[in-house]
DORO-611543 format. One record per atom (N, C-alpha, C): residue in three letters; atom name; x, z, y. Coordinates in Angstrom, 3 decimals, always signed. Atoms other than C-alpha are relative to their C-alpha. Example, Ala and Ser with C-alpha at 12.3 -4.5 7.8 and 13.67 -1.06 7.14 Angstrom:
2
["ALA" "N" [+0.890 +0.000 -1.190]];
["ALA" "CA" [+12.300 +7.800 -4.500]];
["ALA" "C" [+0.900 +0.000 +1.200]];
["SER" "N" [-0.820 -0.060 -1.190]];
["SER" "CA" [+13.670 +7.140 -1.060]];
["SER" "C" [-0.770 +0.730 +1.090]];
This chain:
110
["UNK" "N" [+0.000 +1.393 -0.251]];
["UNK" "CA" [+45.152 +43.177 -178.844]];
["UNK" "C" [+1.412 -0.552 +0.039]];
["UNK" "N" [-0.855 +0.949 -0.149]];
["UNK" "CA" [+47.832 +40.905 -178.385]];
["UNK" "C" [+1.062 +0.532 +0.920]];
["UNK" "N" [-1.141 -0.252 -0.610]];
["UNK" "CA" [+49.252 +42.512 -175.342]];
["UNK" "C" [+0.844 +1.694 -0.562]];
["UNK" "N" [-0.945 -1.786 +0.865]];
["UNK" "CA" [+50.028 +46.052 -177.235]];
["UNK" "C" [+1.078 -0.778 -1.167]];
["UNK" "N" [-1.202 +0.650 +0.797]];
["UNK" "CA" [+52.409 +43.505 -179.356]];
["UNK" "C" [+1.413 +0.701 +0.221]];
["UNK" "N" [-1.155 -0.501 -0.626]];
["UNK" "CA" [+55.024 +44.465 -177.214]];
["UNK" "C" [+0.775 +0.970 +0.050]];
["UNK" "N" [-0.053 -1.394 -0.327]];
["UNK" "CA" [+54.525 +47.660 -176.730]];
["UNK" "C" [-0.052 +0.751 -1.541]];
["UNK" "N" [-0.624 -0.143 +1.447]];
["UNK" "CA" [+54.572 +48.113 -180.703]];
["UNK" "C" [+0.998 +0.095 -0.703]];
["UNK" "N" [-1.438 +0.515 +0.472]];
["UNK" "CA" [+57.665 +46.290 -181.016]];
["UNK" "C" [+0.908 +1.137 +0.606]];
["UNK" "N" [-0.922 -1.080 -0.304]];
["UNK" "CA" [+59.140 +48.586 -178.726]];
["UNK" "C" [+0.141 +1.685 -0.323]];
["UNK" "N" [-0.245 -1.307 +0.240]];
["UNK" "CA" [+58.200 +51.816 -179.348]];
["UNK" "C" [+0.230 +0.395 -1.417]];
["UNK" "N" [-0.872 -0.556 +1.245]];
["UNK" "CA" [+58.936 +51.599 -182.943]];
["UNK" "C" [+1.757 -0.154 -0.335]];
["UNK" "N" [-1.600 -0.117 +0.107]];
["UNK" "CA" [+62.406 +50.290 -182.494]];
["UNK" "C" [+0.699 +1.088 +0.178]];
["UNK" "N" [-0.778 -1.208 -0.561]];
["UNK" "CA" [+63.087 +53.214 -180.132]];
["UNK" "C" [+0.101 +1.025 -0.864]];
["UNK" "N" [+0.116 -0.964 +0.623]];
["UNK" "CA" [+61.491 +55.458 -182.577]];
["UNK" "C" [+1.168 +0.178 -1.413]];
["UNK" "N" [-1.001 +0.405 +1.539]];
["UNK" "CA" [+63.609 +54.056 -185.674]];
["UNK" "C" [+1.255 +0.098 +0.548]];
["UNK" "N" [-1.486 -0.218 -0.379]];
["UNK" "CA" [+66.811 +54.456 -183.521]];
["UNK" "C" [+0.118 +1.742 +0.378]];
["UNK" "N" [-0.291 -1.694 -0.057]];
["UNK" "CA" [+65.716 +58.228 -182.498]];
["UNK" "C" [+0.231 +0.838 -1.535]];
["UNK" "N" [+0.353 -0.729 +0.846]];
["UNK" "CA" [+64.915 +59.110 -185.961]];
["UNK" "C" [+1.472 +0.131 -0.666]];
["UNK" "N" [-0.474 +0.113 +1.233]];
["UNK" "CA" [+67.755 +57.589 -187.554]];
["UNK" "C" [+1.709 +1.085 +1.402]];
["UNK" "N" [-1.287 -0.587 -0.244]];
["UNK" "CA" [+70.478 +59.425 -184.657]];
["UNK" "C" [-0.525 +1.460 +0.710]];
["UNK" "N" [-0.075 -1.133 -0.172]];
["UNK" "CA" [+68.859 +62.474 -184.437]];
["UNK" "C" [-0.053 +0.665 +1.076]];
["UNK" "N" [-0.080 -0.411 -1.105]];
["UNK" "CA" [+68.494 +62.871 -181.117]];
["UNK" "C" [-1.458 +0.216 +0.429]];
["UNK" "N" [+1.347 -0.176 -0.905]];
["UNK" "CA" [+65.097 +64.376 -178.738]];
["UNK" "C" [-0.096 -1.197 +0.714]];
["UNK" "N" [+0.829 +0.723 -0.678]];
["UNK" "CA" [+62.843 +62.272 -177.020]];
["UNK" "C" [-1.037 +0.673 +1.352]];
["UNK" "N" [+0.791 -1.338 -1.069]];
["UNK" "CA" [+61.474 +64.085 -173.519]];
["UNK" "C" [+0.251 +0.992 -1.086]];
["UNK" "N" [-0.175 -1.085 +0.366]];
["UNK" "CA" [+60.497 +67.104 -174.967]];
["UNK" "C" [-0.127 +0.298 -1.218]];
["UNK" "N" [+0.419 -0.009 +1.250]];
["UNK" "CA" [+59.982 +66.311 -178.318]];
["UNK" "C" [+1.476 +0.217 -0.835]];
["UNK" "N" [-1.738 -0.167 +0.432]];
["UNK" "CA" [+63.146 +67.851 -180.262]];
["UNK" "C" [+0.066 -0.619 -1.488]];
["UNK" "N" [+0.097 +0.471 +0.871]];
["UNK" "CA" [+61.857 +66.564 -183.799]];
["UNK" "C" [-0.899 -1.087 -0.256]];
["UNK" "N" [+0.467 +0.869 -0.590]];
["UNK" "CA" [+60.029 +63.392 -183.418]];
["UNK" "C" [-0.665 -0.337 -1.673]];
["UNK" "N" [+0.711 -0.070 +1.543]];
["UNK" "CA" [+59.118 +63.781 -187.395]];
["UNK" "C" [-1.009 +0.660 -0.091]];
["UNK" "N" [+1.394 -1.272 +0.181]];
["UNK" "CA" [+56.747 +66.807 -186.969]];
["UNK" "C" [-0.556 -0.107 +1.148]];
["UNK" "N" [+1.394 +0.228 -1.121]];
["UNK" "CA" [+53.399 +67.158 -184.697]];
["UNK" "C" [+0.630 +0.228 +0.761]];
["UNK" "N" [-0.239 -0.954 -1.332]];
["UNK" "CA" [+53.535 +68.094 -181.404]];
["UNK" "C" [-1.239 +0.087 +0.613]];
["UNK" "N" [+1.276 -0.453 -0.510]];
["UNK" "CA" [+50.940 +69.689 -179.782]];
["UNK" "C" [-0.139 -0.965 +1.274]];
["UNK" "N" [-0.351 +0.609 -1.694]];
["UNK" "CA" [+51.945 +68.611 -175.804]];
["UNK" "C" [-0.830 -1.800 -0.292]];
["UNK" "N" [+0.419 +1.667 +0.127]];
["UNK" "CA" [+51.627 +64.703 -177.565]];
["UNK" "C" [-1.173 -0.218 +0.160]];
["UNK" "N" [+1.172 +0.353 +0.422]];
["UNK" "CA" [+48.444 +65.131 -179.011]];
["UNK" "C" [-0.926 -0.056 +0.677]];
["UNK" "N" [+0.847 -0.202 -1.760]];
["UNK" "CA" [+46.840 +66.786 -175.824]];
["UNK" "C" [+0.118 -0.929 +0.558]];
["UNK" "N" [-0.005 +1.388 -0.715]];
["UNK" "CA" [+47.911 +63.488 -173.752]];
["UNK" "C" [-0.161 -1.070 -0.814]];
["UNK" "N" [+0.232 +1.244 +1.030]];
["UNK" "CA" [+47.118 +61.219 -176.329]];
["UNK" "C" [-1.479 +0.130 +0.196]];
["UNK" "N" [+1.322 +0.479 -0.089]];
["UNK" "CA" [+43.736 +62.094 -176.452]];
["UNK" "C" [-0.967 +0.173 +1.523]];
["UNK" "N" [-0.023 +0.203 -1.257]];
["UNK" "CA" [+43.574 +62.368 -172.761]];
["UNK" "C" [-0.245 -1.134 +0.516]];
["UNK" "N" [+0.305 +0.949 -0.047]];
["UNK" "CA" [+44.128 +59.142 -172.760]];
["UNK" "C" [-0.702 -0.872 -0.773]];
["UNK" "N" [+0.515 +0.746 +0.814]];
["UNK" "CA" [+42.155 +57.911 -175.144]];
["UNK" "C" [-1.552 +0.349 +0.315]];
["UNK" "N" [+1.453 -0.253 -0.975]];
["UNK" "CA" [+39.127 +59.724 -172.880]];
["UNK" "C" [+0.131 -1.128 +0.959]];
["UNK" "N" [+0.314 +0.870 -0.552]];
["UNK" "CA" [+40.281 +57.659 -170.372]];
["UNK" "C" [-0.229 -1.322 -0.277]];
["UNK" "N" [+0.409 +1.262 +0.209]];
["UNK" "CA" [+40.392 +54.233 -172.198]];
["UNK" "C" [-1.151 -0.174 -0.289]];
["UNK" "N" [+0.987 +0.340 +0.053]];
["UNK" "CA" [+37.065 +54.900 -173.243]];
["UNK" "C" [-0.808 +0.119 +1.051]];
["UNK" "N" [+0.945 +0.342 -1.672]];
["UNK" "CA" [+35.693 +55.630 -169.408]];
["UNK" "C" [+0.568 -0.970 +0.276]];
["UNK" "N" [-0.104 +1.549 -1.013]];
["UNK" "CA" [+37.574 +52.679 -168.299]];
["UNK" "C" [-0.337 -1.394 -0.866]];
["UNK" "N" [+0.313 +0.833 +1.232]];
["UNK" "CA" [+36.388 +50.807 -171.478]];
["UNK" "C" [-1.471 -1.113 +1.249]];
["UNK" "N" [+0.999 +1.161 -0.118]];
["UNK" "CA" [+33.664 +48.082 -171.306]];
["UNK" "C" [-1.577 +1.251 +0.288]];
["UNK" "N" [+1.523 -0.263 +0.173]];
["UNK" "CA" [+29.610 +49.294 -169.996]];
["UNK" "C" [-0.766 +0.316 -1.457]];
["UNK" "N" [+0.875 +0.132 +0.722]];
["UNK" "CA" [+27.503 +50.915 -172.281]];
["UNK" "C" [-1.534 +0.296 +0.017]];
["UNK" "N" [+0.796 -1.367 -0.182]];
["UNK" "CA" [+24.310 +52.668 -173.227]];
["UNK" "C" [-0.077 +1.113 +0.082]];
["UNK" "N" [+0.301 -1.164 -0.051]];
["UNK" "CA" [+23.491 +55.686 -172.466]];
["UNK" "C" [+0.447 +0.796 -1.362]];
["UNK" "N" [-0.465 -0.469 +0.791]];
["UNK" "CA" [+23.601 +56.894 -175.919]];
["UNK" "C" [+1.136 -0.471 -0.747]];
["UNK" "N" [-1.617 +0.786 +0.506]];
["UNK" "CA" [+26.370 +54.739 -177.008]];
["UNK" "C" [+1.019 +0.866 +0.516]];
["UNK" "N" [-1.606 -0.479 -0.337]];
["UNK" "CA" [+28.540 +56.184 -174.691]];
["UNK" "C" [+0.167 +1.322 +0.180]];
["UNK" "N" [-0.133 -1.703 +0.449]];
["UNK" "CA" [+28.185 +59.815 -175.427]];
["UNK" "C" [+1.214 -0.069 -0.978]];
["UNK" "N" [-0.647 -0.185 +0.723]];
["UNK" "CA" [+29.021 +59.106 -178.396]];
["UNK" "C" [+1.399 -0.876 -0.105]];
["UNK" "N" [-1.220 +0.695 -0.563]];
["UNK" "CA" [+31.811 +56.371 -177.783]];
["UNK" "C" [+0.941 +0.586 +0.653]];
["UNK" "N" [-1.056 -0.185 -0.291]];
["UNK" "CA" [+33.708 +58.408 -175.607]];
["UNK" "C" [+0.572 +1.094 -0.497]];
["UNK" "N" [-0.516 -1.386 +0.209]];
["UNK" "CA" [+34.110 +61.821 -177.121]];
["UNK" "C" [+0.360 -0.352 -1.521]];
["UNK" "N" [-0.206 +0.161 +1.805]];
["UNK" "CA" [+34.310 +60.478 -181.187]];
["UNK" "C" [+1.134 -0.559 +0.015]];
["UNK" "N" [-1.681 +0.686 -0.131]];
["UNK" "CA" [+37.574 +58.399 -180.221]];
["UNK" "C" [+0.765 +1.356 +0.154]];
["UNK" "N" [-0.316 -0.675 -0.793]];
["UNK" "CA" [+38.558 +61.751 -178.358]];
["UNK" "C" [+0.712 +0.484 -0.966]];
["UNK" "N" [-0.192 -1.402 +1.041]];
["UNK" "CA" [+37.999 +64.273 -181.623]];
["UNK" "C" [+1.154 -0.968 -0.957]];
["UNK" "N" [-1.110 +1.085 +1.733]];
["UNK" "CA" [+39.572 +61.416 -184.335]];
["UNK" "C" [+1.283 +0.394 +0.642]];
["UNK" "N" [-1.504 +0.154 -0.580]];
["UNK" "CA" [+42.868 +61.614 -182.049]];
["UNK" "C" [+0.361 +1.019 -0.094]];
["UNK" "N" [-0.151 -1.824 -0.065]];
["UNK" "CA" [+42.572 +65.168 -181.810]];
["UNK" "C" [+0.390 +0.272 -1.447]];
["UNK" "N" [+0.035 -0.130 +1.637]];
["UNK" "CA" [+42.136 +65.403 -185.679]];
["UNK" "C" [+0.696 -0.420 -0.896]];
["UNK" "N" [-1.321 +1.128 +1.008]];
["UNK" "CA" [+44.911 +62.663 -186.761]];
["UNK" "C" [+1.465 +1.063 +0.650]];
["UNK" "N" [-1.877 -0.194 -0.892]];
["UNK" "CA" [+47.859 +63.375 -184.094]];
["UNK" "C" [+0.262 +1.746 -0.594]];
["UNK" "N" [-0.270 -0.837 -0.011]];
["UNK" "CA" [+47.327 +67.284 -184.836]];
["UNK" "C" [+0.960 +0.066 -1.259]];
["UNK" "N" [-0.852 -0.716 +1.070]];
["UNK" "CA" [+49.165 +67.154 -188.248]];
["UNK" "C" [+1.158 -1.664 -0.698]];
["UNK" "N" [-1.263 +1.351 +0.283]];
["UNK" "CA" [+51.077 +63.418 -187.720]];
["UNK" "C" [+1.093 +0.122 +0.467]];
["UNK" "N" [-1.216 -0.171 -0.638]];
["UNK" "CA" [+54.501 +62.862 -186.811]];
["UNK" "C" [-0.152 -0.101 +1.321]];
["UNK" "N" [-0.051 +0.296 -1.542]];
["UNK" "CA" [+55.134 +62.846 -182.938]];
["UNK" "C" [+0.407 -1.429 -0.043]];
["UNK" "N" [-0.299 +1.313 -0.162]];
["UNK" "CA" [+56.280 +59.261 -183.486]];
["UNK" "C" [-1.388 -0.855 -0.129]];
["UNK" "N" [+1.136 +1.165 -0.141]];
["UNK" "CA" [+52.883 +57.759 -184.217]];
["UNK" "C" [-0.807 +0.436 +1.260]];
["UNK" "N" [+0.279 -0.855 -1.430]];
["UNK" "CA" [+51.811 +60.286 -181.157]];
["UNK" "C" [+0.503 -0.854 +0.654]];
["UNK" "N" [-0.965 +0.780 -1.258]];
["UNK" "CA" [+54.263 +58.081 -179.277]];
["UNK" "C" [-0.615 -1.205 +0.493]];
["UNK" "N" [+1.041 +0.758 -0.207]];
["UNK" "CA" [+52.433 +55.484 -180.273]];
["UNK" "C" [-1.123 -0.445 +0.491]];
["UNK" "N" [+1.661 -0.286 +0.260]];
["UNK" "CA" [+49.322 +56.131 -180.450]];
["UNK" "C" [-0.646 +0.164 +2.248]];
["UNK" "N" [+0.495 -0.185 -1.262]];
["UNK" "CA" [+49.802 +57.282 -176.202]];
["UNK" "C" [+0.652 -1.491 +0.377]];
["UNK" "N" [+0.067 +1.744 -0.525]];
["UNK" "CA" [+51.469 +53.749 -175.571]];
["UNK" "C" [-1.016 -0.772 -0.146]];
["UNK" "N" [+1.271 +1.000 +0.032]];
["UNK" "CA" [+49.097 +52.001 -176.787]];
["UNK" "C" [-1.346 +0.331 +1.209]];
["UNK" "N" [+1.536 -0.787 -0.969]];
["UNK" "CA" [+46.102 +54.106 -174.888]];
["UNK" "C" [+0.281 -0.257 +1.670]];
["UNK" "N" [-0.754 +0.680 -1.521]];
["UNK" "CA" [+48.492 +53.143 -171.560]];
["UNK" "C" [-0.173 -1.352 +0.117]];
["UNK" "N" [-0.023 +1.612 +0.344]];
["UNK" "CA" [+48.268 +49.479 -172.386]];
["UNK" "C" [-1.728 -0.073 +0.233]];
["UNK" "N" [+1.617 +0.351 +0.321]];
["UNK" "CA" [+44.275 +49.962 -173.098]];
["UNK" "C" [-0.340 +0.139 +1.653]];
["UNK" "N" [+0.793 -0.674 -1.509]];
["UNK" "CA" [+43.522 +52.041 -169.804]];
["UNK" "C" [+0.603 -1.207 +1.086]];
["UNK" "N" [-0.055 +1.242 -1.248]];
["UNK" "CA" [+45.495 +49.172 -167.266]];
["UNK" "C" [-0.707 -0.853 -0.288]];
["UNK" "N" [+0.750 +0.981 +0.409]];
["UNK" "CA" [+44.171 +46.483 -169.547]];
["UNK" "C" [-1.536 +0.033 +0.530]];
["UNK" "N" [+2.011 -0.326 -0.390]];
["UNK" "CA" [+40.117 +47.894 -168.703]];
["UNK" "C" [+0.268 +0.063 +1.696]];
["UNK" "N" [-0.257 -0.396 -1.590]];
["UNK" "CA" [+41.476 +48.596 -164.905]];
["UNK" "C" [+0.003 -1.692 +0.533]];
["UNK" "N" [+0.268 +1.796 -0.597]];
["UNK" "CA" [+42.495 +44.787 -164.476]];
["UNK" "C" [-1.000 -0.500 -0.084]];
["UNK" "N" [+1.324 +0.741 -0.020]];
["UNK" "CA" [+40.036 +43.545 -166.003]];
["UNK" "C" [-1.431 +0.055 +1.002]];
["UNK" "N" [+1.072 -0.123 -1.120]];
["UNK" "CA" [+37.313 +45.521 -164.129]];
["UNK" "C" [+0.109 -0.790 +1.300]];
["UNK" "N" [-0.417 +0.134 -0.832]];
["UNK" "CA" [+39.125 +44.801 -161.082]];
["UNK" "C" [-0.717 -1.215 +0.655]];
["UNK" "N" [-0.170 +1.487 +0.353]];
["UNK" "CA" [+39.049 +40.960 -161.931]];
["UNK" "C" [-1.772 -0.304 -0.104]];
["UNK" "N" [+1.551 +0.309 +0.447]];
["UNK" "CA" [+35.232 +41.349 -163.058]];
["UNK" "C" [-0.860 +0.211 +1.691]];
["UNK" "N" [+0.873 -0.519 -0.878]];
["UNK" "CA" [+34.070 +43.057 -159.954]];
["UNK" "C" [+0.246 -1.354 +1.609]];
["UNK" "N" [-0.598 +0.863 -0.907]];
["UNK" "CA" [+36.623 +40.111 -157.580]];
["UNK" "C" [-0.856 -0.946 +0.108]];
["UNK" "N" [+0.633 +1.295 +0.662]];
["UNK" "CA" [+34.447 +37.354 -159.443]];
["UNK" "C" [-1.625 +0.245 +0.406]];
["UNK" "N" [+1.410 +0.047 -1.237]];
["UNK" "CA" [+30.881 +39.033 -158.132]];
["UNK" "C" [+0.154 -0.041 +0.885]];
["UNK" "N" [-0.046 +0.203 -1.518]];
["UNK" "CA" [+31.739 +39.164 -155.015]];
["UNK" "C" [+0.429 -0.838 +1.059]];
């Protein structure tokens, strides 16, 4: 959405200034090739944005939360750690975004 704008803008700048001086990022020493560590918290969080996601059905959300899970699993394993970088900013942005909101939803019944 709109508010991962930000969080776009920034983490590719950073990334386009690591890449281009060669330097690590935490533990990431080549920020061009996978990283395992990323991919594991990437789709970590991308379990949690889909539990803190919006109500579903029953069978919806079987499959809703674990098919986001595997795709992340299945992309990040052989992408650069920079769209990894991404890819867990963004999923940080999603998971507060569903937290407020709930928050905000549950303030408004009561």
């Amino acid at each position: 959405g709109l508010i991962q704008a930000p969080v776009f803008i920034a983490m590719f700048t950073a990334i386009k200034k690591l890449v281009s001086s060669g330097d690590s990022f935490l533990w990431i020493q080549n920020i061009a090739s996978p990283d395992v560590i990323l991919t594991v918290v990437a789709a970590g969080l991308t379990y949690l944005a889909t539990v803190a996601g919006p109500n579903m059905t029953a069978q919806g959300k079987t499959m809703m939360t674990w098919l986001p899970v595997f795709l992340t699993l299945f992309f990040l394993w052989k992408l650069s750690a920079g769209i990894g970088l991404y890819w867990v900013g963004s999923n940080i942005v999603s998971v507060l975004q569903s937290i407020i909101m709930r928050r905000r939803a549950q303030t408004l019944q009561a």
